[in-house]
C-alpha positions, -999 to +999 in steps of 0.1 A: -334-089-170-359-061-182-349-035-204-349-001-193-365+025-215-331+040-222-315+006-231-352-003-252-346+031-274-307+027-284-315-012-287-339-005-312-312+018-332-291-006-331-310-037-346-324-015-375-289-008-384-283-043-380-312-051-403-297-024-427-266-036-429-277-075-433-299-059-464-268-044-478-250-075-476-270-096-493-279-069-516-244-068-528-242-110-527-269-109-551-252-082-575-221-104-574-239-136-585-263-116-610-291-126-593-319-097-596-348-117-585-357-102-552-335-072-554-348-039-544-343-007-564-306+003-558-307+025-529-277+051-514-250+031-494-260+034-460-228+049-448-237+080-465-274+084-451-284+093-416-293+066-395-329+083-392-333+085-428-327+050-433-352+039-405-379+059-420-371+048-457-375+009-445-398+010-416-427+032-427-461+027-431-499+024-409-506-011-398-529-026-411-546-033-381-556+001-380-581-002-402-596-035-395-622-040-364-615-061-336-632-092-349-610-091-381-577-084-361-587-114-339-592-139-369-560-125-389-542-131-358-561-167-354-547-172-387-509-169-376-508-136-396-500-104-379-520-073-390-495-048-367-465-058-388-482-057-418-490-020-436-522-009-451-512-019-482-510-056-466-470-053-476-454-076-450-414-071-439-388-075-467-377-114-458-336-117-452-319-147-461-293-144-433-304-120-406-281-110-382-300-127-352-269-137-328-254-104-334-292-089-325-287-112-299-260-103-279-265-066-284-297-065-263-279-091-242-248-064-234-274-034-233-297-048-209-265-040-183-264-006-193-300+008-176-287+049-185-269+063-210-245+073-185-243+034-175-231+033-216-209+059-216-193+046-189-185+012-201-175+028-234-147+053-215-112+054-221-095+032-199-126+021-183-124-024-176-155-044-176-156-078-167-187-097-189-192-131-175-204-157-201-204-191-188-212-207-216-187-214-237-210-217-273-225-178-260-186-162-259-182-177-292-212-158-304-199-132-285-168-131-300-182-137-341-205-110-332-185-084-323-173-066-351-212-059-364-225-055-331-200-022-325-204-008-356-239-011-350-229+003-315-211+031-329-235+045-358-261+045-333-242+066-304-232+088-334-267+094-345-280+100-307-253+118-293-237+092-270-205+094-263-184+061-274-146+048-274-144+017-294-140-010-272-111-038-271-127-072-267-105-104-257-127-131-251-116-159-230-117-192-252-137-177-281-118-197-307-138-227-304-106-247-319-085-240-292-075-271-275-050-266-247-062-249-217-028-234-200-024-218-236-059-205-236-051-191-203-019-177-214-030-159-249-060-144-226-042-131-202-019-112-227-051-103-249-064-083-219-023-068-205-025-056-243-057-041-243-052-023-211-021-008-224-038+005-251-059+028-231-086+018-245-120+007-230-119-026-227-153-052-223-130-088-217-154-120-220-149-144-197-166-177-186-161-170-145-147-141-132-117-159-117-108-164-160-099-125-151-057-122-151-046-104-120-034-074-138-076-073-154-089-079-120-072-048-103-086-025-129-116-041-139-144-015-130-173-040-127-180-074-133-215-080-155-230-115-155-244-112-191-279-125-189-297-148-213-323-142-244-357-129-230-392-128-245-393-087-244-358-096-264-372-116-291-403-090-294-376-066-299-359-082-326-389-092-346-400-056-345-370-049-373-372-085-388-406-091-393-423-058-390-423-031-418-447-012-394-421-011-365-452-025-346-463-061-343-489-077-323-474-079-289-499-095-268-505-125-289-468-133-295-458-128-258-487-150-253-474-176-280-435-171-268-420-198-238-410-186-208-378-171-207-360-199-186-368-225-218-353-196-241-322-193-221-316-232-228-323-230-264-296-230-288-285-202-310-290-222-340-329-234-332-338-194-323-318-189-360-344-216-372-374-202-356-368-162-369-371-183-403-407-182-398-427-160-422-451-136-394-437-125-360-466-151-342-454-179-363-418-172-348-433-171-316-454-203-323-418-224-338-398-211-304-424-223-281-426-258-299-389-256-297-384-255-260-412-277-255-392-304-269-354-297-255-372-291-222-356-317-198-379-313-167-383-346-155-424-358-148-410-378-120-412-367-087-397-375-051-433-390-043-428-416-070-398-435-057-391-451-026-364-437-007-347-441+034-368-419+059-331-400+066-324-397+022-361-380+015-362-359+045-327-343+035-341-336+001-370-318+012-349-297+034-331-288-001-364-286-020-375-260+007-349-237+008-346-238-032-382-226-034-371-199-002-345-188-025-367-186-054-390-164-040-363-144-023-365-150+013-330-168+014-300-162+000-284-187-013-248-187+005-273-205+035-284-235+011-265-265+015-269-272-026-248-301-032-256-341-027-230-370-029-251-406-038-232-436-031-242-477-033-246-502-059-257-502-094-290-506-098-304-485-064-317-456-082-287-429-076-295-413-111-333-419-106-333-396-076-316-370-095-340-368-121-368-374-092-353-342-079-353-320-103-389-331-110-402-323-079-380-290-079-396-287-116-365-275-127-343-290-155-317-319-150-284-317-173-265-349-165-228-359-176-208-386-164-167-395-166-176-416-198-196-386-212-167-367-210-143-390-221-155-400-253-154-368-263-113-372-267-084-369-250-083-347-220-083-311-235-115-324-249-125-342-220-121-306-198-141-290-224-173-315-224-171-307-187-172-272-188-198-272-214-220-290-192-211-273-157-215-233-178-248-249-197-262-258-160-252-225-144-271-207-174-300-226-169-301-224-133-320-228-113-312-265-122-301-296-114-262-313-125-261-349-121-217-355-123-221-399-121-192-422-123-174-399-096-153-431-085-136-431-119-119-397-107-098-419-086-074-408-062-046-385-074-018-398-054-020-433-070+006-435-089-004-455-124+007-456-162-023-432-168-016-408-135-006-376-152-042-376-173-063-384-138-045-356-122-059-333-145-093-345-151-093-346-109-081-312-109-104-297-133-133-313-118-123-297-084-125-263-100-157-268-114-173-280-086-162-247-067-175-225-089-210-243-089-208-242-052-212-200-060-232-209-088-270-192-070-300-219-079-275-246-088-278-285-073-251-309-076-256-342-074-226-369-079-229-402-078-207-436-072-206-471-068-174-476-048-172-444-029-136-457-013-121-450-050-127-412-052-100-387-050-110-370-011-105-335-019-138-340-045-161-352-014-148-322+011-178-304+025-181-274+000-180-293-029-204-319-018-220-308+014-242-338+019-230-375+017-259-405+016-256-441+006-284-453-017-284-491-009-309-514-016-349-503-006-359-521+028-393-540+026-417-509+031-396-495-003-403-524-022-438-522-012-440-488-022-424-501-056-446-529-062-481-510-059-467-483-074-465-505-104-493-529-105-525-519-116-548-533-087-522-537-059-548-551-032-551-582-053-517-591-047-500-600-013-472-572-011-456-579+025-454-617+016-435-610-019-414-580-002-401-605+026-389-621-002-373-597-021-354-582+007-318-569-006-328-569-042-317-534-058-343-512-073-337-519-109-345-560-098-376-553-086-386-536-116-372-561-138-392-589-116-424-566-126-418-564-159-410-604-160-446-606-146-464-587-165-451-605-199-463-634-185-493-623-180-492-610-213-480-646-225-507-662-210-536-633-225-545-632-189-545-602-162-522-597-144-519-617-108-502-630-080-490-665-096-478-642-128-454-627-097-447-656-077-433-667-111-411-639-117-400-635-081-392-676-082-363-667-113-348-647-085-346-665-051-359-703-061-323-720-062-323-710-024-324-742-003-342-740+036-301-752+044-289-724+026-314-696+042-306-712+076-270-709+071-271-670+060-293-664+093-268-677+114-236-658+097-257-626+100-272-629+133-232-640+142-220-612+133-252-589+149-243-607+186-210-609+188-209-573+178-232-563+204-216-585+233-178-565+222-192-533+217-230-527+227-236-514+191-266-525+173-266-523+134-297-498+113-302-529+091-298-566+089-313-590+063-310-616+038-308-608+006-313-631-028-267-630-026-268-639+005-267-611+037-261-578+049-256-562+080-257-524+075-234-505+104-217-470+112-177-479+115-155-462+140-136-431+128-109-432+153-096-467+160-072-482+187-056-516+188-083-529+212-111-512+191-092-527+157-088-562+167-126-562+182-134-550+145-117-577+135-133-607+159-169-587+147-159-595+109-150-632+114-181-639+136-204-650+109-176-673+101-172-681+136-211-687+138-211-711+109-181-733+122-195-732+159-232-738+154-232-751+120-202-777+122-182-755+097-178-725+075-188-721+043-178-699+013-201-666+027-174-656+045-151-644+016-158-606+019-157-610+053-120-623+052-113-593+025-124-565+057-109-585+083-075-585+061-077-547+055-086-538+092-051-562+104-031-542+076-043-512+087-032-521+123+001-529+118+012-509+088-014-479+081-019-469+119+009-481+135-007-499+165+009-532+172+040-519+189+063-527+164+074-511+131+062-470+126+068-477+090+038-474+066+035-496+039+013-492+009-021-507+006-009-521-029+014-544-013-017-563+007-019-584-025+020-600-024+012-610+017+012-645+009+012-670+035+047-676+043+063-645+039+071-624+065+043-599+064+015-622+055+023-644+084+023-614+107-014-607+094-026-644+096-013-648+131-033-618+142-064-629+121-062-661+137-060-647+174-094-630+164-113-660+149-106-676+179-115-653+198-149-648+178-152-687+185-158-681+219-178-653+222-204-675+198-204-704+222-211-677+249-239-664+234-252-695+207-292-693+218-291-654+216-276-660+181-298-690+170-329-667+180-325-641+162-311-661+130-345-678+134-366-643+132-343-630+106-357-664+087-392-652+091-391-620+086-361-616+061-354-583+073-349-562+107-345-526+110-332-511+141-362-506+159-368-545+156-335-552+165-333-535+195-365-549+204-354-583+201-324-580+221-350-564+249-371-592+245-345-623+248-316-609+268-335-623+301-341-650+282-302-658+270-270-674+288-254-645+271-239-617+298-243-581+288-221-560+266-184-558+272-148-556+255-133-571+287-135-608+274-103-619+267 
């Protein structure tokens, strides 16, 4: 935010009396300790000398520059000196030991709000509320330790220019940074800013959203200020009293030295501290840019650098677009759907597509997680490392929060030895995730492993408004993965050695790479296709022809029999290095017939094995798990077997032993379905055995090729067409 020429002229009163009184402080420290090394000639005490009087006592003098050509100007300046700041006695600024930077700070901070000095009078009226939103929690605690300087500052200044001013009351929402327990926070605020309004005073409350506001602030609050971070012109205009005794300084060069101002918001208050330690106002410039350069967190990589599902990348550069449309100011960003939910196993590249994200957005990623918060303490603490992350992001924005380990926010209603702590971490999560839903330029991404664990209110659309499962890359992925990590990829044979990584996660195939290339290393050899054979072998080689056969008929089981109940075809099958997957969209709405064909669908790989293959084997245990769940479900979630409307807890799944009542009740009806999958895989065996003999060959079938096969053989099959009626 610029400064208007009113708020440039009272800011620069303002941080020469700063200066002034910072001199007169140390002045006095020095007189104490009886140190007279450095100390000026005693001068009047400030109080008793008009502001004017003071400026032109300590900022006085021609630069130097004025009487140097431009060749010597340009080599001083090449020199990190600054002839501009300097006078034409070469004297340079009086050095401070402790400036009052934050304090300097936050005044241009507030008065870049206040654009006329009827916008400041305003503000400073009797009875007059402002709102002044700080999200960050570490800028309301310079805030609040700045205060008392900043108003007298404030004050003097408005005395010596004729601007009207009521001393402001200032309650700040958490500015004791040792406060620990939120409801008190909340509490003490909200009688802070009754008291201050009672006073009749003008009040400026600092807050870190404006829903901090007490009701009683909100219905007299005049305005509500987001106040906006450190800028370049803001740092030129606090060196001018810091490092100048000309007033002047060499404003080109140090803009042209200075960061941009979205790497000066991020920076903490204690490296811009360090920087204004520098000894010329181009050396300060030169220590803040090398500063931001190393706490930038931009990510290199990009989304053209990982491989990602057609449906996952396409939805990102929908977000990417309307970010940039936003940027530029063509859409506003209560259109943008801002908020990504990743879920899948370990190891898929869920927090590598965050940081892909912000690469390609080239914005900066801040990531926390439910053990980053944790460790921090118990849950005040924990609350606290959340919100510092969540205000940190909004500061920064536009930027990207990666929230991971969402599925250790479990579901509030459990009831557990530890419930009373979830519900609050659950609950404070839930209110920061609204407010970054307002939060303009802000992308949340959270990411899971077991997405079933996660309290549901945190995965409603508005706090995460898109939902996509990061499984395993399919063949072309690990392609894309290979040759983007070999040197020479057409030496190797990439189709041949994805067929046979087919279901390994991300993170394997890089390991696999990283294997081969320390052979090849071991060997003091390039790098080639036996180095990777190798590798890939430490993965799949304990894989008998039995074994693969015997995963292609449970999958292609479960693919048939499916499609004979339903018609449905999967998006993915495959056999993976564990064994196999079929990937498939579940029913929302379920009836008993729908359930139990679920049911005779999960137990036909089983069924596939015993039928064709003389007997199952121990591939079927997840299976069993689903199958188990769905029955459950049926009788004692949904109601659906004609019998009892009571529901019974999922929790009590695990004491359904076989003979008790209730586990008997679910055996007999998984029992009924495995013999009904039994038949539908004698039905349809050569349709199965076909396509277990493709999934062999090619390892893995999208949905394309599936439907494609089932084109090609149906003719070609005793198996009838699609239908539930089979019983």
């Amino acid at each position: 935010m610029a400064l208007t020429s009113f708020a440039r002229t009272f800011s620069r009163a303002v941080l020469k009396d700063l200066v002034e009184r910072g001199l007169v402080i140390e002045d006095a420290v020095r007189a104490r300790l009886g140190d007279t090394r450095s100390a000026p000639e005693p001068e009047p005490v400030p109080d008793t000398v008009p502001l004017c009087a003071k400026l032109d006592a300590s900022y006085r003098g021609e630069p130097e520059a004025s009487a140097m050509s431009d060749e010597e100007i340009a080599a001083r300046i090449a020199s990190g000196a600054d002839p501009f700041a300097t006078d034409l006695h070469g004297r340079p600024h009086r050095r401070m030991s402790s400036p009052l930077i934050r304090e300097m700070s936050m005044a241009l901070r507030l008065l870049a709000l206040t654009p006329t000095q009827d916008a400041f009078e305003h503000v400073c009226t009797a009875g007059v509320v402002t709102t002044l939103v700080i999200p960050q929690r570490r800028d309301r605690e310079l805030g609040w330790r700045a205060l008392k300087e900043m108003l007298h500052a404030f004050r003097k200044a408005s005395a010596s220019g004729g601007i009207a001013m009521s001393w402001p009351e200032t309650p700040v929402y958490g500015g004791d940074a040792t406060e620990r327990n939120q409801a008190r926070k909340q509490s003490e605020f909200a009688e802070a800013v009754e008291t201050a309004i009672s006073k009749g005073a003008p009040v400026w409350a600092l807050v870190s959203h404006a829903d901090d506001m007490p009701d009683i602030g909100r219905m007299v609050s005049g305005a509500t200020w987001h106040v906006p971070p450190l800028t370049r012109e803001m740092i030129v205009e606090i060196l001018r009293v810091t490092h100048s005794i000309t007033g002047d300084l060499a404003e080109d060069a140090v803009l042209d030295r200075l960061p941009a101002d979205a790497a000066l918001a991020g920076l903490h208050p204690a490296l811009v501290d360090h920087a204004m330690t520098a000894d010329t106002t181009l050396r300060v410039a030169e220590r803040l840019a090398g500063l931001a350069a190393r706490a930038d967190v931009r990510p290199d990589l990009t989304l053209d650098d990982i491989a990602l599902p057609a449906r996952v990348r396409s939805s990102l550069d929908r977000l990417l677009a309307d970010l940039r449309a936003w940027q530029s100011g063509s859409l506003d960003w209560s259109e943008v759907s801002g908020s990504m939910f990743l879920s899948g196993p370990p190891g898929n590249g869920k927090t590598l597509l965050a940081s892909a994200l912000a690469g390609s957005a080239r914005v900066p990623l801040i990531t926390t997680s439910y053990a980053d918060c944790q460790r921090h303490g118990h849950q005040g603490d924990f609350l606290r490392a959340l919100s510092d992350k969540v205000a940190e992001t909004m500061s920064r924005a536009p930027a990207v929060l990666l929230i991971d380990e969402l599925d250790s926010f479990l579901v509030r209603s459990n009831v557990t030895q530890n419930s009373s702590y979830n519900i609050g971490v659950v609950n404070g999560l839930l209110e920061h995730l609204s407010r970054l839903n307002d939060a303009p330029g802000v992308i949340v991404i959270g990411a899971a492993n077991n997405r079933h664990l996660i309290d549901p209110a945190i995965l409603r659309p508005g706090r995460f408004d898109m939902h996509c499962e990061i499984g395993p890359p399919d063949q072309a992925g690990i392609i894309r993965i290979l040759s983007g990590s070999l040197d020479h990829p057409d030496r190797f044979d990439l189709a041949a050695h994805a067929r046979q990584l087919s279901g390994c996660s991300g993170a394997t195939v890089a390991a696999i790479i990283r294997d081969a290339k320390a052979r090849a290393r071991q060997d003091s050899r390039p790098l080639d296709d036996r180095h990777l054979v190798a590798a890939i072998a430490e993965v799949t080689s304990d894989r008998s022809d039995e074994d693969l056969w015997r995963i292609a008929i449970h999958e292609a089981g479960h693919v048939v029999v499916n499609w004979r109940l339903t018609g449905a075809l999967p998006t993915r099958v495959r056999i993976t290095p564990e064994g196999g997957e079929v990937h498939d969209t579940p029913r929302s709405i379920e009836t008993a017939a729908s359930a139990r064909i679920r049911i005779a669908a999960l137990l036909a790989g089983r069924a596939a094995e015993r039928v064709l293959l003389k007997g199952p084997s121990s591939g079927a245990a997840d299976d069993l798990a689903q199958a188990t769940r769905v029955a459950f479900d049926l009788r004692h979630s949904w109601g659906l077997d004609g019998g009892s409307l009571l529901a019974v807890p999922p929790s009590l799944i695990g004491s359904m032993l076989p003979g008790t009542e209730l586990g008997d009740a679910l055996d007999r009806i998984l029992r009924e379905e495995a013999d009904f999958a039994d038949s539908v895989v004698r039905e349809t065996s050569n349709l199965i055995e076909a396509l277990a003999k493709r999934l062999v060959r090619m390892r893995e079938m999208e949905r394309d090729e599936i439907e494609a096969f089932f084109r090609d053989h149906f003719d070609h099959t005793r198996a009838g067409s699609p239908s539930s009626d089979l019983r």
